[in-house]
C-alpha positions as CSV (number, residue, x, y, z in Angstrom):
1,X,0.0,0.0,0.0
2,X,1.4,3.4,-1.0
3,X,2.5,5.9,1.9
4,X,1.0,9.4,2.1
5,X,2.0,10.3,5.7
6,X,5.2,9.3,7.1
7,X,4.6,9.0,10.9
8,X,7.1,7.8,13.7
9,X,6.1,4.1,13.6
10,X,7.2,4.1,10.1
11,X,10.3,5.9,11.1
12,X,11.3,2.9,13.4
13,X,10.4,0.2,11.1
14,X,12.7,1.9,8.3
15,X,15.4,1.8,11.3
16,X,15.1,-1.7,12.2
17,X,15.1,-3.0,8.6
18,X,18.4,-1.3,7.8
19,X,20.1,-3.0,11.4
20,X,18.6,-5.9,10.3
21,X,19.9,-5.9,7.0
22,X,23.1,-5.3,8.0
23,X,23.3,-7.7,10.8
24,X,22.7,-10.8,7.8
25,X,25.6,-9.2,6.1
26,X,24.5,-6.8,3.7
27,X,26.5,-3.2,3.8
28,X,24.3,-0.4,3.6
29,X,25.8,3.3,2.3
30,X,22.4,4.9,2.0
31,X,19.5,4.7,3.8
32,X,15.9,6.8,3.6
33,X,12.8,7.5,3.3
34,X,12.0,9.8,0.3
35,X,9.0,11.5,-1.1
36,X,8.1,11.5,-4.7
37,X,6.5,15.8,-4.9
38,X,4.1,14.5,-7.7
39,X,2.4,11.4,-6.5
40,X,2.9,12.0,-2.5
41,X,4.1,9.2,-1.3
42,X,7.2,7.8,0.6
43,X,9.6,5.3,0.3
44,X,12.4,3.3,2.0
45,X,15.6,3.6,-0.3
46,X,18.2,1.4,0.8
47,X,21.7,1.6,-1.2
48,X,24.1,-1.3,-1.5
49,X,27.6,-1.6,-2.8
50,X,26.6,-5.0,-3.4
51,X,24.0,-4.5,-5.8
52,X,26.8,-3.2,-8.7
53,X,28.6,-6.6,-8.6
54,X,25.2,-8.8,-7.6
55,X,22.3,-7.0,-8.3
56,X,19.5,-6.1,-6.7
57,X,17.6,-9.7,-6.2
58,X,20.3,-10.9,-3.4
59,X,19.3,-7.8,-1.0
60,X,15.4,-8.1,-1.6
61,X,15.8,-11.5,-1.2
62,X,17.2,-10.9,2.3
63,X,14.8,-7.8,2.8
64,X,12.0,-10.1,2.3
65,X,13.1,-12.9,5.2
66,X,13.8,-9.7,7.3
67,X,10.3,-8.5,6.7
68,X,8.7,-12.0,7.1
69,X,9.7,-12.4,10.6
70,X,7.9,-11.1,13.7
71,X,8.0,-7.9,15.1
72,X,5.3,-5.5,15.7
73,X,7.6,-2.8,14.6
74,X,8.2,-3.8,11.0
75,X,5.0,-5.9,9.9
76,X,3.2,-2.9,8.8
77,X,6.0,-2.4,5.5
78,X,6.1,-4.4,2.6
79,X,8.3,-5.2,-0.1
80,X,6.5,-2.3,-1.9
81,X,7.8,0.3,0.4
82,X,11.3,-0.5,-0.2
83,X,13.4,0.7,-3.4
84,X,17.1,-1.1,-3.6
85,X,19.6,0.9,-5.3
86,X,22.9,1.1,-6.1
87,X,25.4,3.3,-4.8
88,X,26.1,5.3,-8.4
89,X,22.4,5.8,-8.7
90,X,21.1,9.5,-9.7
91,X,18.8,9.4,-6.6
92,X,21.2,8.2,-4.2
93,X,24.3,10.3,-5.7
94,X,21.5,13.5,-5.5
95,X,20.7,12.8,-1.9
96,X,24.4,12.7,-0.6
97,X,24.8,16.2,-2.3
98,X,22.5,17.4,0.4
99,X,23.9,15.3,3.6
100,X,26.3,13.0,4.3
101,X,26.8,10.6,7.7
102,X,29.3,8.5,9.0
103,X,28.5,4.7,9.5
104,X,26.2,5.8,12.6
105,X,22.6,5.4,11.6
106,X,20.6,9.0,12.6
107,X,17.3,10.6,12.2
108,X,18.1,13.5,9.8
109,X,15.1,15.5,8.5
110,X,15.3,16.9,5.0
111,X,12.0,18.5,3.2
112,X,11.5,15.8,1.4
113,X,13.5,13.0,3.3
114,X,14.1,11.1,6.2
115,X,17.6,10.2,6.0
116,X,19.4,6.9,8.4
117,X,22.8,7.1,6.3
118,X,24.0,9.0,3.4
119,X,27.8,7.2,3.8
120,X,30.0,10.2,3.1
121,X,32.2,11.4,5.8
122,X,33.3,14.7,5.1
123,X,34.3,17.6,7.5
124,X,32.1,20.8,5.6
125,X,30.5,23.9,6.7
126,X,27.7,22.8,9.5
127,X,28.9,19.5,9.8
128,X,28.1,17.6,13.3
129,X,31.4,16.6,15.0
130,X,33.4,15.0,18.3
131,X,36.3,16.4,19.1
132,X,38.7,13.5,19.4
133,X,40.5,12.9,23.1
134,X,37.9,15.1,24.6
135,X,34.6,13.3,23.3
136,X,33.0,17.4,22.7
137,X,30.5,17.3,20.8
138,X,30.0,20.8,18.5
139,X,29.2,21.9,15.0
140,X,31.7,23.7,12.6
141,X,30.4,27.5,11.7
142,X,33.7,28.2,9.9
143,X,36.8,27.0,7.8
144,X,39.5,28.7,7.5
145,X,42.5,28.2,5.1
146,X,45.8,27.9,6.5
147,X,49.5,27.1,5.2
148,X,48.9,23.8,7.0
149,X,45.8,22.8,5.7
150,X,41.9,24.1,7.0
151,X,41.3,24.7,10.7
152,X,37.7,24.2,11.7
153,X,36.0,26.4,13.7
154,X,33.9,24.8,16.3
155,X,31.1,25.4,18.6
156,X,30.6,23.3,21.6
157,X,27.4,21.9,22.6
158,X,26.8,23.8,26.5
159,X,24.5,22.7,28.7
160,X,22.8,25.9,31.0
161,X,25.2,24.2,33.7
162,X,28.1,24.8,31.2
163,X,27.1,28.1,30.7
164,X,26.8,29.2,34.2
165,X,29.9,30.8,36.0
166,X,31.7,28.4,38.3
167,X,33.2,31.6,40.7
168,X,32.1,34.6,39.2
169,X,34.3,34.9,36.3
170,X,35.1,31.8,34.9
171,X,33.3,29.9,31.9
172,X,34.4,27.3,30.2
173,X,35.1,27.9,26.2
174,X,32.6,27.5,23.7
175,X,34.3,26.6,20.9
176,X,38.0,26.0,19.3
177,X,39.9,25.9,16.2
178,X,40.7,22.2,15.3
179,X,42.6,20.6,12.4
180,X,40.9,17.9,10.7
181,X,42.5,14.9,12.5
182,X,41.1,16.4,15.5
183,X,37.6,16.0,14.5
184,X,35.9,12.7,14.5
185,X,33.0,13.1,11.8
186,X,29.3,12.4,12.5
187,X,27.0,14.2,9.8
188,X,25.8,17.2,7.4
189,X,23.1,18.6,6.1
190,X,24.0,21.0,3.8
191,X,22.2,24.1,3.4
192,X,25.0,26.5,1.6
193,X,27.9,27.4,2.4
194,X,29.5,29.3,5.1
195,X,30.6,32.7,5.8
196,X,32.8,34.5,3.2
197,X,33.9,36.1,6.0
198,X,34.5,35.3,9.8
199,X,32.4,36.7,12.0
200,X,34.2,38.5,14.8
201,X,32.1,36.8,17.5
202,X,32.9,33.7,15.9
203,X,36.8,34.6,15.7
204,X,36.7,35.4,19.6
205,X,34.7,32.1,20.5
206,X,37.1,29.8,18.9
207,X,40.3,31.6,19.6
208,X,41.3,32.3,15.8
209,X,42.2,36.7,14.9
210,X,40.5,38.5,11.9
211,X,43.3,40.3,9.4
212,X,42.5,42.7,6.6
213,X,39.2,40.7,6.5
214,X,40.4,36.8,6.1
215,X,40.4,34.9,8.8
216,X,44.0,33.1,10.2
217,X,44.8,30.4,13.2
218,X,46.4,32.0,15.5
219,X,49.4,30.0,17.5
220,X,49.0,28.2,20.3
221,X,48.8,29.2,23.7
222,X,52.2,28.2,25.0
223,X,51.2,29.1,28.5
């Protein structure tokens, strides 16, 4: 039966056929629900490297014992609702133009989409990160060229607590300039690029200095 509404039962049935998928060995690089504008409905879209080199029949064959057994979460979908693809498909190459993921499976809301996985893994303007050693999470809001390759500008996620003063005067920082082996990728929706230029409140928050305009890392406190 075609879907017109997407609601969150549908949402967790897409989820737990792509884990189950996966756990009887099929890789998954893309994973959504996606509306076609001119007839209204939705549909799971699940990409497979294996489909260039096997085709399509292996992974609905397995899609078809996953949705056979029992589980009040995923006996509402049918073989209908699902799409397999390919990872050099138009739909799914259009899709990861517009957000990309790590192998973590998320909840990403696009206009049009619902995305699990768009298997990308690169560090862009917006982009969800963790600060690697640390475990911070934060999103870039800059980039900035350097001699030494880009420095990302990132702000922390702060909690009220965070936010608070500890003594009067101190608070922790709210962002940093990283390179990009600090960063641990999680996901990005793009919505356009960022800033031509830095923002000064952005420049103070993540301990980077404005010149003539362009924005440069400074050196590291040695203190």
């Amino acid at each position: 039966m075609d879907k017109t509404t997407l609601v969150e039962r549908d949402l967790d049935a897409g989820l737990q056929v792509v884990r189950r998928l996966e756990d009887k060995g099929i890789s998954v690089d893309l994973a959504a629900w996606l509306k076609d504008d001119e007839a209204g409905t939705w549909q799971l879209i699940v990409s497979s490297p294996s489909v260039a080199t096997s085709g399509a029949r292996p992974v609905y064959d397995v899609l078809d014992s996953v949705l056979r057994e029992k589980s009040d979460v995923i006996d509402q979908l049918s073989l209908d609702d699902i799409v397999v693809a390919e990872p050099d498909e138009r739909i799914v190459r259009e899709l990861k133009t517009r957000v990309s993921t790590d192998n973590g499976l998320y909840r990403l809301r696009l206009h049009n989409a619902r995305v699990y996985r768009a298997l990308g893994n690169t560090v862009d303007y917006g982009a969800r990160v963790r600060v690697r050693g640390t475990d911070r999470l934060g999103t870039v809001r800059g980039i900035v060229p350097t001699p030494r390759g880009p420095r990302y500008l990132v702000l922390y996620d702060l909690t009220p607590e965070q936010l608070r003063p500890l003594d009067g005067s101190f608070r922790p920082p709210v962002g940093q300039d990283h390179a990009a082996d600090d960063l641990e990728f999680l996901y990005v929706v793009r919505t356009g690029g960022g800033p031509e230029r830095i923002p000064q409140w952005l420049a103070e928050a993540t301990g980077v200095s404005t010149l003539a305009g362009t924005a440069v890392a400074s050196p590291p406190d040695q203190n």
